[in-house]
LOLO-911557 format. One record per residue (C-alpha): residue in three letters; residue number from 1; y, z, x. Coordinates in Angstrom, 2 decimals, m for minus. Layout:
BEGIN
<node><res>ALA</res><n>NUM</n><v>Y</v><w>Z</w><u>X</u></node>
...
END
This chain:
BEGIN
<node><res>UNK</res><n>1</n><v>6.17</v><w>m17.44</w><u>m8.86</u></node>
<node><res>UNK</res><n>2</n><v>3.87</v><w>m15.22</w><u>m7.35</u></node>
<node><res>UNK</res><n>3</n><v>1.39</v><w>m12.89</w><u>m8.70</u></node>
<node><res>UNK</res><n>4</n><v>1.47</v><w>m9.37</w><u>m7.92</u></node>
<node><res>UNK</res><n>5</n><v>m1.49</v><w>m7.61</w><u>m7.40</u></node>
<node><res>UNK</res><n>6</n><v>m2.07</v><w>m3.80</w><u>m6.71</u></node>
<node><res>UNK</res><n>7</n><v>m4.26</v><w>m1.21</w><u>m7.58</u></node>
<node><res>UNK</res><n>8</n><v>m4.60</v><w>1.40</w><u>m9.67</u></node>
<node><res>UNK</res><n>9</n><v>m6.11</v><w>4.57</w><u>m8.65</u></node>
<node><res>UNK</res><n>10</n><v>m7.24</v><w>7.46</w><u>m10.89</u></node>
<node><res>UNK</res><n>11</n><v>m8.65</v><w>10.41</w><u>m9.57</u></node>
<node><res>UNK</res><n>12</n><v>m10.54</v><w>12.65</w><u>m12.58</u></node>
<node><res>UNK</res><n>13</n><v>m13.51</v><w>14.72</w><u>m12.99</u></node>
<node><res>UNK</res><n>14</n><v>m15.63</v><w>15.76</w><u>m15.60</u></node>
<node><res>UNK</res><n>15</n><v>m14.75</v><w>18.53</w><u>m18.76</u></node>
<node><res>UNK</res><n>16</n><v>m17.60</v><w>20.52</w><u>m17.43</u></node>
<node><res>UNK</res><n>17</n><v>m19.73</v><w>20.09</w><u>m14.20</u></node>
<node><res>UNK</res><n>18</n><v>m22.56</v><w>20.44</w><u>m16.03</u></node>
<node><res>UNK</res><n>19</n><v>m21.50</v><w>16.95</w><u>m17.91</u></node>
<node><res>UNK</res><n>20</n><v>m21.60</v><w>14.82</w><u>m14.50</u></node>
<node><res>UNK</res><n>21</n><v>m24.36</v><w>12.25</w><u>m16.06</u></node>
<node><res>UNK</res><n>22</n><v>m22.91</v><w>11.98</w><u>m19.02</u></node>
<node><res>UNK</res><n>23</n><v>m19.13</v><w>11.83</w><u>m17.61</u></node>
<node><res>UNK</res><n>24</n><v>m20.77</v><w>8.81</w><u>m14.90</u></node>
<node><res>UNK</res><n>25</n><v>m22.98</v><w>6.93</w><u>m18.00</u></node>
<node><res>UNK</res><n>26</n><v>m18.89</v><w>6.76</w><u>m20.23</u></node>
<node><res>UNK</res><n>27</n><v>m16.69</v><w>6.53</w><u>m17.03</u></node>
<node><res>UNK</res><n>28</n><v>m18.93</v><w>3.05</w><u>m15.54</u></node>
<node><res>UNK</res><n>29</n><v>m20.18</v><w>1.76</w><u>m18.88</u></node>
<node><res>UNK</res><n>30</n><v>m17.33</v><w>2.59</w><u>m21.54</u></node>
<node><res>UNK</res><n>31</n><v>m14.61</v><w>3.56</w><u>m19.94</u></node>
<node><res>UNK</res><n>32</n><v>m14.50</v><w>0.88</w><u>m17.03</u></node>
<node><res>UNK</res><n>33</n><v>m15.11</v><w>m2.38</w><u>m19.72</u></node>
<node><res>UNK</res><n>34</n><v>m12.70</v><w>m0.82</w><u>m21.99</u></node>
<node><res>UNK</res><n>35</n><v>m9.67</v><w>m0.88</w><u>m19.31</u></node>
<node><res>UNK</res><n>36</n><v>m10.87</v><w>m4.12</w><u>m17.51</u></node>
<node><res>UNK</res><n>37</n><v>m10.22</v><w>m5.68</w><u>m21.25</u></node>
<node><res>UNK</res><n>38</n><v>m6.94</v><w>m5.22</w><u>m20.86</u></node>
<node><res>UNK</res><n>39</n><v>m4.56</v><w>m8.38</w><u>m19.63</u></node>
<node><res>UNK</res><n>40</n><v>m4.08</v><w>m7.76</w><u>m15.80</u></node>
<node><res>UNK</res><n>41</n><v>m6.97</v><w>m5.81</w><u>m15.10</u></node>
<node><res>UNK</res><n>42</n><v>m9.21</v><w>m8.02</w><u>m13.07</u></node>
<node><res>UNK</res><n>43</n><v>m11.83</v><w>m5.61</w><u>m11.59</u></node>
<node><res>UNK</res><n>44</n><v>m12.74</v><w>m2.04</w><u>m11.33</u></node>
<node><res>UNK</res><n>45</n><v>m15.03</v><w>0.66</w><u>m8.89</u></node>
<node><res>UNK</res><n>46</n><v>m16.11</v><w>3.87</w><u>m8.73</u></node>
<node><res>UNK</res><n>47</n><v>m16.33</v><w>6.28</w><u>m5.79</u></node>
<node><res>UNK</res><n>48</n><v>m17.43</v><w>9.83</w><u>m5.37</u></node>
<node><res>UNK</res><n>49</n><v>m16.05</v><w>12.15</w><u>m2.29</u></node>
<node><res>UNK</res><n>50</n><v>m19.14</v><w>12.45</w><u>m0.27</u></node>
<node><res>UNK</res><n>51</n><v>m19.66</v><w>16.63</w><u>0.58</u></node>
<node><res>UNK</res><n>52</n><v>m21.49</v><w>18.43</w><u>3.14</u></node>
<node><res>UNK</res><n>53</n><v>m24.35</v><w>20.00</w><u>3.12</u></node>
<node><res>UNK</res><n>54</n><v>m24.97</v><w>18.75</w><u>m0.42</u></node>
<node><res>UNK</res><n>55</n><v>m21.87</v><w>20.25</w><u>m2.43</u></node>
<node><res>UNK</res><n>56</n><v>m20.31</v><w>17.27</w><u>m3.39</u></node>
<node><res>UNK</res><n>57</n><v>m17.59</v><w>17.87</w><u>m5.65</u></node>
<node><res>UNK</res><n>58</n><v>m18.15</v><w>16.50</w><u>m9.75</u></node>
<node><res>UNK</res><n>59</n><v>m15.08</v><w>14.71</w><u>m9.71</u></node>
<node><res>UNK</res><n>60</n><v>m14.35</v><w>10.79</w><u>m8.45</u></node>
<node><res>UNK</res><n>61</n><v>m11.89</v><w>7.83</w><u>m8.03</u></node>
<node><res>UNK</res><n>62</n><v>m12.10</v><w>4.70</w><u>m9.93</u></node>
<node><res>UNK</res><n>63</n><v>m9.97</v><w>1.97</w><u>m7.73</u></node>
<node><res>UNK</res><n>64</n><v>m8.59</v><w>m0.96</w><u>m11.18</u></node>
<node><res>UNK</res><n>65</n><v>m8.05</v><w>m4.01</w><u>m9.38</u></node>
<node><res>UNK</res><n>66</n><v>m4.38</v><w>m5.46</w><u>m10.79</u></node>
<node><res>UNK</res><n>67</n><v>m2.87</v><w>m8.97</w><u>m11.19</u></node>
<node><res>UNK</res><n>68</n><v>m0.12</v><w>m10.06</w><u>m13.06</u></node>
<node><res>UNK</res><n>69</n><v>3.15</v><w>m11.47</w><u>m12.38</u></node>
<node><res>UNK</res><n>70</n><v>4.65</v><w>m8.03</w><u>m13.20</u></node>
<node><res>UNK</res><n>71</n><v>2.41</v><w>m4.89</w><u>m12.38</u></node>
<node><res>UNK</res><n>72</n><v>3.86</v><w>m2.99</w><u>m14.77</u></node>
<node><res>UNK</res><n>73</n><v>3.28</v><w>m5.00</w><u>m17.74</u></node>
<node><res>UNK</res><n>74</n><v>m0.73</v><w>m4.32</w><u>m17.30</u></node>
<node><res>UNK</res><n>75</n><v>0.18</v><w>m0.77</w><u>m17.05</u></node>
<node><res>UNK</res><n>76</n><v>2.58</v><w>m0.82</w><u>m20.13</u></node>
<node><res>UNK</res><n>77</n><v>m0.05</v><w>m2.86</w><u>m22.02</u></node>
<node><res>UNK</res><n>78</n><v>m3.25</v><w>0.40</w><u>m21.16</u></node>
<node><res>UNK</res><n>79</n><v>m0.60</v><w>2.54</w><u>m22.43</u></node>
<node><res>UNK</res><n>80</n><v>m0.43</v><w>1.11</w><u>m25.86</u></node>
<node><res>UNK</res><n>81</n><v>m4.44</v><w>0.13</w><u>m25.82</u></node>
<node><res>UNK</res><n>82</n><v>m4.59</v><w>3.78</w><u>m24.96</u></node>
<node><res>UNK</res><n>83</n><v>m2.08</v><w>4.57</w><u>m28.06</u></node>
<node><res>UNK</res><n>84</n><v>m4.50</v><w>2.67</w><u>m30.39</u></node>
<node><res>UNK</res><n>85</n><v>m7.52</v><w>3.97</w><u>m29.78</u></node>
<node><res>UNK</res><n>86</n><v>m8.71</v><w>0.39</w><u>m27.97</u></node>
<node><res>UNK</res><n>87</n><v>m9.23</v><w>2.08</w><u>m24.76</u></node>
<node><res>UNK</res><n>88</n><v>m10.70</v><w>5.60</w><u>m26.07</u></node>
<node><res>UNK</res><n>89</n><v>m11.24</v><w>8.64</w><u>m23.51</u></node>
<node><res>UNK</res><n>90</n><v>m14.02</v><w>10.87</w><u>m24.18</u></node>
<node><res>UNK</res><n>91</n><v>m14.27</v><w>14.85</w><u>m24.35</u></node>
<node><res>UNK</res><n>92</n><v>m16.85</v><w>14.58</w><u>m21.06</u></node>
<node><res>UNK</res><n>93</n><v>m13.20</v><w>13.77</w><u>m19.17</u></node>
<node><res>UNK</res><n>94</n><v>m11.35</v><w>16.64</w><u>m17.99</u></node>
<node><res>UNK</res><n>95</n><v>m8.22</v><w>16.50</w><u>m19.48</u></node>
<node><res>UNK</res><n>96</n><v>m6.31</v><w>20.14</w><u>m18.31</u></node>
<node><res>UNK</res><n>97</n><v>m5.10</v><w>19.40</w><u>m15.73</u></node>
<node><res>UNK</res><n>98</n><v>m5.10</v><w>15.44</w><u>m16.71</u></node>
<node><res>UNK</res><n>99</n><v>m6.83</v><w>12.72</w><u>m13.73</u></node>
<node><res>UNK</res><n>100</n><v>m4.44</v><w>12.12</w><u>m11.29</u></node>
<node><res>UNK</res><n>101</n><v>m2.95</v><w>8.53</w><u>m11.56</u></node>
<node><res>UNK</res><n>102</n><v>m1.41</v><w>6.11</w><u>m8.93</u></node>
<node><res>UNK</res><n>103</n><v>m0.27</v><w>2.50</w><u>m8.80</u></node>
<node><res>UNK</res><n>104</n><v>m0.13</v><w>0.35</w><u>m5.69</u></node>
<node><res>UNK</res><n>105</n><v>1.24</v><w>m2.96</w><u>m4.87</u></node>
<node><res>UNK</res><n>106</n><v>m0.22</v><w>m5.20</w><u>m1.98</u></node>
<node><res>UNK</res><n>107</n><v>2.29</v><w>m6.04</w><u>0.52</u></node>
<node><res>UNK</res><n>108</n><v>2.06</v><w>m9.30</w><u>1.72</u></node>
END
C-alpha cells in the first residue's frame, strides 16, 4: 500500500497585533512540536505574507507536512489531541473568526 501524503495548511493570526512576538515565540516553539507529536505529522513551516512598503500583515501560514496511509486519520487523531488538552492553543491565537484550515493530498 501506499502512503498518502498531503499537507495541511492553516492560515491564523494573532488575538491582538500588538501580540505578534509572543503569538511567533508559541506558534514555532509550542504550538508547531505539539502538532508534529501527533502520528502522521512529519514536518511543519511557517510563512508570513511579505507587504509593501513595510505593512506586512500580523497574520501567517504554517504548511504540516502529512503521511499516513490514510490522511484523515492524522487529522482525526489532532482533533482528539486537540480535545485533550495534548495539543493546547493559546489566548495570543485569534480565535473569532477561527485560522482558516485546509488539507491537501499530493497527486502522484
Amino acid at each position: 500500500m501506499t502512503v498518502a501524503r498531503g499537507i495541511l495548511i492553516v492560515e491564523s493570526q494573532p488575538s491582538d497585533p500588538s501580540r505578534k512576538a509572543e503569538y511567533d515565540d508559541w506558534y514555532s516553539n509550542v504550538h508547531i512540536p505539539h502538532v508534529c507529536a501527533v502520528p502522521g505529522f512529519v514536518g511543519a513551516k511557517r510563512y508570513r505574507l511579505r507587504g509593501t512598503g513595510g505593512d506586512a500583515p500580523a497574520g501567517s501560514i504554517a504548511v504540516y507536512e502529512l503521511e499516513a496511509d490514510d490522511l484523515d486519520v492524522p487529522m482525526q487523531e489532532l482533533r482528539a489531541w486537540s480535545a485533550e488538552g495534548r495539543v493546547p492553543l493559546s489566548d495570543v491565537l485569534q480565535l473569532d473568526p477561527p485560522p482558516t484550515v485546509a488539507l491537501y493530498e499530493l497527486i502522484e
